[in-house]
N, C-alpha and C positions, 0 to 999 in steps of 0.2 A: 385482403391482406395488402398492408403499405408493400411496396417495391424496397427492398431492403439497400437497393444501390444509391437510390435516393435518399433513404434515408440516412444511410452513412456521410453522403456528400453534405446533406443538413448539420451535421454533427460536426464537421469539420469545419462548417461554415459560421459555429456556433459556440466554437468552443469556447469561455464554459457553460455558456447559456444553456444548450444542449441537454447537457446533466439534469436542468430541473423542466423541462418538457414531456409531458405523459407519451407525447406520439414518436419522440425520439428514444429515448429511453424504458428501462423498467423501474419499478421504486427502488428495486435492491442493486443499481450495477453497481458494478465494479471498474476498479480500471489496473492494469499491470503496467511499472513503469523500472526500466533499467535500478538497479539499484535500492529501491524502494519497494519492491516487490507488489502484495497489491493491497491497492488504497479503495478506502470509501467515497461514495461520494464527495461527503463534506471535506475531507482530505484532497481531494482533487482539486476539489476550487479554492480550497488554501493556497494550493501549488500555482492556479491558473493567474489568480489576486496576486499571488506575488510578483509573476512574469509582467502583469496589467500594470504593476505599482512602481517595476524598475527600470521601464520600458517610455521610450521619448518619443519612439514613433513605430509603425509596422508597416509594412508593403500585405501584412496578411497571410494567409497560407494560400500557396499556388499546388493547385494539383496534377501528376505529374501519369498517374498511372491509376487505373481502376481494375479490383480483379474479382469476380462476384463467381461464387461457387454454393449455392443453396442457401445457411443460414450463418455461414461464413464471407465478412466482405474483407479484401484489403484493398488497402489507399495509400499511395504512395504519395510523399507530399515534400513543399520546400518552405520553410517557416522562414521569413527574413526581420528583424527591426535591431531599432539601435538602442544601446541601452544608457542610461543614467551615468553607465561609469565610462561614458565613450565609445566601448567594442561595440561593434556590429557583431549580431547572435548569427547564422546564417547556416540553419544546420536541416537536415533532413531527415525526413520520419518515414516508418512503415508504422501504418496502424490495421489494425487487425481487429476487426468488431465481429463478436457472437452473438446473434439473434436469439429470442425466443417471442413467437407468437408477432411477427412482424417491430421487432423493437429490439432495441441491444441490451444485452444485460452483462453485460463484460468486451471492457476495450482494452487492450495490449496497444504499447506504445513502444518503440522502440528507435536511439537515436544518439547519436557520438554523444556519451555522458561525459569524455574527455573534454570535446569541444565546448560543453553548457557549462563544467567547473570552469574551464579558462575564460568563457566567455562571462559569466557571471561573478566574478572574482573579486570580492569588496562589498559584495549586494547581497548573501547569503545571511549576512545580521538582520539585513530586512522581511524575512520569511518568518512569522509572527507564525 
């Protein structure tokens, strides 16, 4: 059985690569995000294309905190880049990934959705 801690770390290092990897993921996950509640794959990397499409540069996601309890991991994380419309994005997640059979099949995302409207503000017509 993969290390599920690792494998979370892969996912985060991967986002939204991640999504289509058989050793990270399952065929059916899911993902839960503030607001949106939960989305399909193909719906996630809609979301991920657009952050990639309105984005000028990224420092990445920095990991801040690991918390692994059986088939439950969280990750505590700091997402930084600057975007198209000048703001700097610089917001902070807790993500929370459910295993099954050494693979995620559902990730919760959670993250100031106040901060991501202001920060993204002008760039929302570009979400196709």
């Amino acid at each position: 059985m993969t290390d599920n801690r690792q494998t979370a770390l892969r996912m985060i290092e991967n986002i939204p690569a991640g999504l289509d990897n058989p050793e990270i993921t399952t065929p059916d996950v899911t993902w839960w995000i503030p607001g949106r509640g939960v989305v399909d794959k193909a719906e996630f990397k809609k979301l991920a294309a657009f952050a990639i499409k309105v984005m000028r540069s990224s420092k990445g996601m920095k990991v801040h905190g690991i918390t692994v309890d059986g088939d439950r991991v969280a990750v505590e994380v700091e997402g930084h880049m600057e975007l198209k419309n000048g703001k700097t994005y610089n917001n902070f997640y807790h993500f929370l990934f459910l295993f099954r059979d050494g693979r995620i099949y559902q990730g919760k995302e959670y993250h100031d959705t106040l901060l991501a409207d202001q920060s993204f503000e002008g760039l929302w017509g570009e979400l196709e």
